[in-house]
PATORRO-469068 format. One line per field, with one value per residue (C-alpha): chain; residue number from 1; x, y, z. Coordinates in Angstrom, 2 decimals. Layout:
<atoms>
chain <- [A_...]
n <- [NUM_...]
c1 <- [X_...]
c2 <- [Y_...]
c3 <- [Z_...]
</atoms>
This chain:
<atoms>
chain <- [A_A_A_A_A_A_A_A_A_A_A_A_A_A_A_A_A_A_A_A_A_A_A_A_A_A_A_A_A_A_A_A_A_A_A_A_A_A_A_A_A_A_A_A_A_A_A_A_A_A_A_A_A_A_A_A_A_A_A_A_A_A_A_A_A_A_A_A_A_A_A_A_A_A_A_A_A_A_A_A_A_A_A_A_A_A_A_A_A_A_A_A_A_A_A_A_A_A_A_A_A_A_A_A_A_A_A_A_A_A_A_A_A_A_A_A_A_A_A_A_A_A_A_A_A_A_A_A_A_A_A_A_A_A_A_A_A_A_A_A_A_A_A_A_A_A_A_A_A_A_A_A_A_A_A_A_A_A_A_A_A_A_A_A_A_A_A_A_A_A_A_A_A_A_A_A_A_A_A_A_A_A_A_A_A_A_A_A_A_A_A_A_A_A_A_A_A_A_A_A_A_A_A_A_A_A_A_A_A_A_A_A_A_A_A_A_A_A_A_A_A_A_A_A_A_A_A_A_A_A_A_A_A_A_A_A_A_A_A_A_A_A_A_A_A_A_A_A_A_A_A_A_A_A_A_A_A_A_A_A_A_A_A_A_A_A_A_A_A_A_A_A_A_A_A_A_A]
n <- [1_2_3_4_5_6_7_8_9_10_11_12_13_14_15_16_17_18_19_20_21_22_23_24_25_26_27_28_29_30_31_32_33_34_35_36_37_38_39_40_41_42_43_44_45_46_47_48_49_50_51_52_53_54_55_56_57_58_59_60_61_62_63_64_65_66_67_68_69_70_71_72_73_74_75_76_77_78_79_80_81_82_83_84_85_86_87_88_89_90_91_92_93_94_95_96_97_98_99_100_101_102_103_104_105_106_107_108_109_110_111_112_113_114_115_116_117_118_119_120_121_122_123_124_125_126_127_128_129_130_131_132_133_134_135_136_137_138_139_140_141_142_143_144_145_146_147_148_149_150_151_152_153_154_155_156_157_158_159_160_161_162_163_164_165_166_167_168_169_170_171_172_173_174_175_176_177_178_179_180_181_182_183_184_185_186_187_188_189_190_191_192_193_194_195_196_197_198_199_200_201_202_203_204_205_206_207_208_209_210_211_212_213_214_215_216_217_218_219_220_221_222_223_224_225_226_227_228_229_230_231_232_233_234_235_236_237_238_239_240_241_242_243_244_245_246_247_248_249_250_251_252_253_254_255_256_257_258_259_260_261_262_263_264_265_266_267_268_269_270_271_272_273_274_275_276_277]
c1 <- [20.08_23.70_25.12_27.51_27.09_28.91_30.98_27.97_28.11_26.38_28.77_27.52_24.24_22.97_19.23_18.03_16.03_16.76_14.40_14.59_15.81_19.86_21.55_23.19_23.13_21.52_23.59_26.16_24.11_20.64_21.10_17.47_16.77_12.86_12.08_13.12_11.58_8.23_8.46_7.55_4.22_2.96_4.23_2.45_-0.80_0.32_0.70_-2.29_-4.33_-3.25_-4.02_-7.24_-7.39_-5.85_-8.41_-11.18_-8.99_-9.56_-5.94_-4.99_-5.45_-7.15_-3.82_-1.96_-2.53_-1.03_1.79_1.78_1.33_4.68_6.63_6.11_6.78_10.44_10.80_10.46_13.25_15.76_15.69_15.40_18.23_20.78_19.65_20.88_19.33_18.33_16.70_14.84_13.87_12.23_10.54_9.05_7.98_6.25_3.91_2.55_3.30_0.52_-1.98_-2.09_-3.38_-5.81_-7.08_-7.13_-9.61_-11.68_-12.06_-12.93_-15.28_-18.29_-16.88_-16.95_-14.32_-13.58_-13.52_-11.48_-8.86_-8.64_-8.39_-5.31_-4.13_-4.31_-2.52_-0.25_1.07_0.64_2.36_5.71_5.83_5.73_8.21_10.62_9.79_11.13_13.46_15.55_14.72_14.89_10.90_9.86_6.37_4.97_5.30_3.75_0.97_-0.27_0.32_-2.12_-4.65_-4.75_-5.30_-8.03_-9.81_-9.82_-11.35_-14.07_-14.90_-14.65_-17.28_-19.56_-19.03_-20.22_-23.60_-24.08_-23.13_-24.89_-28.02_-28.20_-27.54_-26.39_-23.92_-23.07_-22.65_-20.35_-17.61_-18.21_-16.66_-13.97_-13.05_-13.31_-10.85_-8.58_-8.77_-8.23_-5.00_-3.61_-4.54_-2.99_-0.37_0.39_0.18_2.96_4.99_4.94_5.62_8.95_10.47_9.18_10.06_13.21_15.35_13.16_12.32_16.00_16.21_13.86_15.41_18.29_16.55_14.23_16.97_16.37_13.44_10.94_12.46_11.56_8.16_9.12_10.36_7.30_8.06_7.81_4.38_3.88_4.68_2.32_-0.96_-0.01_0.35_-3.12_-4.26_-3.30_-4.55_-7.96_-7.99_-6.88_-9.24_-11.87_-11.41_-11.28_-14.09_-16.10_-14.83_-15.46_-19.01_-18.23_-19.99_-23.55_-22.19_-22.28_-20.26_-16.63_-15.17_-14.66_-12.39_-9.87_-6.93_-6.18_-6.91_-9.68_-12.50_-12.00_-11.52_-15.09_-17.00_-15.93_-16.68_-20.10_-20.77_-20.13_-22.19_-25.05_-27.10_-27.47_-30.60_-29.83_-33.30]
c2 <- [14.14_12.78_12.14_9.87_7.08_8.41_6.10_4.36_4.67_1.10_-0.57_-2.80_-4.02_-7.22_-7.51_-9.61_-6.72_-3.40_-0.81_1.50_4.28_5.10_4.33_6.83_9.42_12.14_11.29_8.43_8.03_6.85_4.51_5.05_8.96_8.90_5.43_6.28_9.06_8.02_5.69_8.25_8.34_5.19_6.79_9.70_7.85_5.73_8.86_10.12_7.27_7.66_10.82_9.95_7.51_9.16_12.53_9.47_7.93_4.66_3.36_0.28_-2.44_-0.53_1.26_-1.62_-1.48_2.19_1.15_-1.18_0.90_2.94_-0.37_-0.46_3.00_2.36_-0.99_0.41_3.12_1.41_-0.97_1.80_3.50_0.52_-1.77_-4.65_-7.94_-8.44_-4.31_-5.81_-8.86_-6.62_-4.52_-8.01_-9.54_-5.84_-6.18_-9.10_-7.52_-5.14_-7.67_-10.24_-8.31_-6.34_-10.09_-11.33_-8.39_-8.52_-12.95_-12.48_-9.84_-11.05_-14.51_-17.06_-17.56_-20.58_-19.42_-16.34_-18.68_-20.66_-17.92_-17.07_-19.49_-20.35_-16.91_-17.57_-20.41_-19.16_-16.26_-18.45_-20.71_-17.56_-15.86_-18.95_-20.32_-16.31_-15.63_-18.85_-20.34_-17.60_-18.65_-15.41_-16.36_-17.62_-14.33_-12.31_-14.78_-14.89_-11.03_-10.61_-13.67_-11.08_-8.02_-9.40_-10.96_-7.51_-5.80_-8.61_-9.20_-5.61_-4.46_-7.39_-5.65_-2.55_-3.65_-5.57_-3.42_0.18_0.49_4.13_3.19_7.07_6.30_2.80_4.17_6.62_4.29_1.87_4.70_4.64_1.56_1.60_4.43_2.27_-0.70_1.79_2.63_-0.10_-1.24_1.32_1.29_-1.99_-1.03_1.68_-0.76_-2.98_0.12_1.00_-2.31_-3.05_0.45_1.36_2.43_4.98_6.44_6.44_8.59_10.81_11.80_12.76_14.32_16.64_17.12_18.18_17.93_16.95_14.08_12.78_13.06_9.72_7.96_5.24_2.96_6.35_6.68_3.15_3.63_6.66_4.98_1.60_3.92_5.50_1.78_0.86_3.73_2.98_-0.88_0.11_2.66_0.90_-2.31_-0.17_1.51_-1.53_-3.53_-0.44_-0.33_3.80_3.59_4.68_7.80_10.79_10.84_9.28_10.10_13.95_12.83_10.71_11.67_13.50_13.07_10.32_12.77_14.58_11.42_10.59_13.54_14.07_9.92_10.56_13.23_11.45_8.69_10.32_9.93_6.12_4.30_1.26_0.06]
c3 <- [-16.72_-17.53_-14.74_-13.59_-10.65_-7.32_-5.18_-3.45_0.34_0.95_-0.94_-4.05_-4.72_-3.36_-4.28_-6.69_-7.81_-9.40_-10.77_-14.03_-11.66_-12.16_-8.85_-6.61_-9.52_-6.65_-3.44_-2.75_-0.09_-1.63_-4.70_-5.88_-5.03_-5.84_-5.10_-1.55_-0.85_-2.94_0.11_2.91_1.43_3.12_6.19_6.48_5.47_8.65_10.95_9.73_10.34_13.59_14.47_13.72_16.13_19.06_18.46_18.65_22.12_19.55_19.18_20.66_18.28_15.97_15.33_14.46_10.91_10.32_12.28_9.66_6.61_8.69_8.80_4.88_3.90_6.68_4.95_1.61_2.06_3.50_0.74_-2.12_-0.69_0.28_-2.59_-0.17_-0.02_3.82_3.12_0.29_2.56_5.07_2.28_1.11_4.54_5.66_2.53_3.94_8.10_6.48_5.01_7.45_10.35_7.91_6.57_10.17_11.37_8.19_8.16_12.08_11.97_14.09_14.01_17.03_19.18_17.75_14.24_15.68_16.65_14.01_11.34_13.92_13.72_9.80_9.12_11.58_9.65_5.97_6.86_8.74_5.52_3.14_5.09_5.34_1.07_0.42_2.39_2.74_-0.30_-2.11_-3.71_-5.24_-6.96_-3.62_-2.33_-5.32_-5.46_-1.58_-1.55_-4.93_-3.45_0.14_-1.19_-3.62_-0.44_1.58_-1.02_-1.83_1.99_2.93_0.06_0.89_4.77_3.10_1.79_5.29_7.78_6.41_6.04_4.23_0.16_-0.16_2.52_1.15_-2.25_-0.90_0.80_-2.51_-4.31_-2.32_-2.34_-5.85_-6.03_-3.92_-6.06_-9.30_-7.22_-6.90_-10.47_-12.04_-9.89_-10.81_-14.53_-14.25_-12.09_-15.51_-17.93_-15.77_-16.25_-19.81_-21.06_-18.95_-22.01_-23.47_-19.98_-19.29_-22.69_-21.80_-18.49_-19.96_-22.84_-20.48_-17.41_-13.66_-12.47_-14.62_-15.34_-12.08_-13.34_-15.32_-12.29_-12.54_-9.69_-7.01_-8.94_-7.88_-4.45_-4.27_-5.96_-3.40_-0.78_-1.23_-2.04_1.22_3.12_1.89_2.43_5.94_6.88_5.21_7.28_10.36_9.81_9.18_11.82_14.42_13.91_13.03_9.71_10.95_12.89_10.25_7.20_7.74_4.47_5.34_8.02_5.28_4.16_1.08_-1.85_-0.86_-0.42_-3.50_-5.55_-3.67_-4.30_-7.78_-8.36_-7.04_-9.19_-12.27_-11.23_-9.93_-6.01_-5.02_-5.88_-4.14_-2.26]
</atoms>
């Protein structure tokens, strides 16, 4: 894969941050090729979500967070393919567009109204002195760290949801696989995330050693964006479900996207029929 860097529409770089992927090497007008379009993922999990809801006539609210998991997969790409710091700004502040409303429907689930308001209002502010330590101060660890401390509470909350809110252990077992597989995703996601910046030269040898296209195979962070965006999907449809009351009306995991009710099926035959009481 020797090729040389075109003349790069956007101009130069201005992020802080630049992946193992070889800039505008595809197009001269997308710097990181893959990482881009790795990016639509989160989109059509978004679209798909819903379409869901508008078969149900559910949307409303409830479709808030896929227009969030859209606003990341947009964010995402603009900033993979400009590699311009205010693109990379809005990537940043639609990872935590995404979380907040998810954390603000799982915290308020069956909560008073004053409670309700409160976590409102609590999120409200976290998220304006995130937003402004970031992006005008230029605070990167803040960011990481409230990002990692959110996603850790939706999964915690939303599987203690689980055991409270259905009452059939086959069922409960069920969507506890998933959310497992959803938490494995972003794990491992994470993990490759590591492995492209820690190992960038020998991946960079390898794509030149193995050529078009398999060596976008080795692109890790689009494998990143793929296992977040599946991740996300989960945490979102998860919460929704939960928070929906729609988890004691038939089997909802048939109706998720793919690859979740695969990844379901074959987790539940490994680990046998639930024999929760």
């Amino acid at each position: 894969m020797e090729s040389k860097p075109m003349d790069p529409f956007w101009g130069p770089a201005t992020s802080y941050l630049n992946f193992c992927e070889e800039d505008y090497v595809i197009t001269r007008y997308v710097a990181e090729f893959i990482n881009t379009f790795s990016s639509f993922v989160f989109i059509l999990f978004g679209i798909y979500g819903l379409r869901q809801l508008w078969q149900k006539r559910a949307a409303g609210h409830r479709s808030l967070s896929y227009f969030g998991l859209i606003g990341v997969g947009i964010c995402s790409a603009g900033y993979h393919m400009t590699l311009k710091y205010h693109t990379q700004m809005s990537d940043e502040l639609s990872m935590h567009l995404l979380t907040t409303p998810l954390l603000y429907r799982i915290l308020t689930f069956k909560a008073s109204p004053e409670k309700t308001r409160l976590v409102g209002i609590v999120l409200s502010v976290l998220f304006v002195t995130v937003m402004f330590f970031h992006m005008v101060l230029n605070e990167f660890l803040l960011h990481a760290i409230t990002f990692g401390i959110a996603v850790l509470t939706i999964a915690v909350r939303t599987s203690k949801l689980l055991g409270q809110q259905v009452p059939d252990p086959y069922m409960r077992k069920k969507l506890r696989n998933v959310s497992i597989f959803g938490i494995f995703c972003f794990a491992f996601g994470f993990f490759v995330w590591l492995i492209d910046g820690l190992a960038c030269d020998i991946l960079n040898s390898t794509r030149h050693a193995i050529g078009l296209p398999l060596a976008f195979l080795t692109e890790l962070h689009g494998w990143w964006h793929i296992l977040t965006a599946i991740g996300g999907y989960v945490a979102v449809a998860l919460v929704d479900l939960v928070t929906a009351h729609e988890l004691n009306e038939g089997d909802p995991i048939k109706d998720l996207a793919w690859p979740i009710p695969i990844a379901a099926r074959l987790i539940q035959q490994r680990v046998g029929p639930a024999k929760e009481n």
